[in-house]
C-alpha positions in Angstrom: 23.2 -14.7 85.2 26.6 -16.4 85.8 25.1 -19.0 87.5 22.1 -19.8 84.6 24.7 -20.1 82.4 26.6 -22.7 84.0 23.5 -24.2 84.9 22.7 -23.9 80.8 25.6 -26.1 80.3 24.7 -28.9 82.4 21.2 -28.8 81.4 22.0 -28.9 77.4 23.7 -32.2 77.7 20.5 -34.2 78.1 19.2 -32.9 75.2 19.0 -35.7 72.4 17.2 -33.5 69.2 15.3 -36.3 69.5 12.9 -36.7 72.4 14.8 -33.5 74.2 15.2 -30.7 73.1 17.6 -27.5 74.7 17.0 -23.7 73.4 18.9 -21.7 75.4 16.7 -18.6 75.1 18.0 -16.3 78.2 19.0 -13.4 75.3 15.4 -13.2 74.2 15.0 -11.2 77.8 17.9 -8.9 77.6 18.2 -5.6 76.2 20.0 -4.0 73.4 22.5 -3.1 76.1 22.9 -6.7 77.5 20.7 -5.6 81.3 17.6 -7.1 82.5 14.9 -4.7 82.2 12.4 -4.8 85.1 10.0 -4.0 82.5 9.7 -7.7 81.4 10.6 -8.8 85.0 9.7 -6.8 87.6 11.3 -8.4 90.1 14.3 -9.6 87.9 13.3 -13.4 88.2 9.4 -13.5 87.7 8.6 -12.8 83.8 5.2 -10.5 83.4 2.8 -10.3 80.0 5.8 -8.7 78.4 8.6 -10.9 79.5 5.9 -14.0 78.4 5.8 -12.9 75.2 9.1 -12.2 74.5 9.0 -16.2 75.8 6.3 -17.1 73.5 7.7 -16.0 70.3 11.5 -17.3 71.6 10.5 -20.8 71.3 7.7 -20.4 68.4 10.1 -21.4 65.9 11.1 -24.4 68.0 7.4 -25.7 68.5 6.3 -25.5 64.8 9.4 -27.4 63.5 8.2 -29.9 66.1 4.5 -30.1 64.9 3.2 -28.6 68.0 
């Protein structure tokens, strides 16, 4: 996770608010207790139906303000 963070900061500087946008979602998969649960990613890297929805409602509030 150390490494998508740093990644995270690089990636949030070409965001404009304008024509691109950054959400930096990567809590919306962790537990209470900060892990990973393999319950949402089995493999800890490929998200299943859970691990989508979790996704899905992450960046719903992001989509409506946008109209989409």
């Amino acid at each position: 996770r150390q490494n998508n963070v740093a990644l995270n900061q690089i990636i949030r500087r070409f965001a404009d608010g304008k024509n691109v946008h950054y959400m930096d979602i990567g809590d919306a998969f962790l537990e209470d207790d900060n892990t990973l649960s393999r319950d949402i990613m089995p493999d800890l890297l490929h998200l299943n139906e859970e691990g989508y929805q979790r996704w899905a409602e992450a960046i719903e509030p992001k989509l409506k303000e946008l109209g989409i």
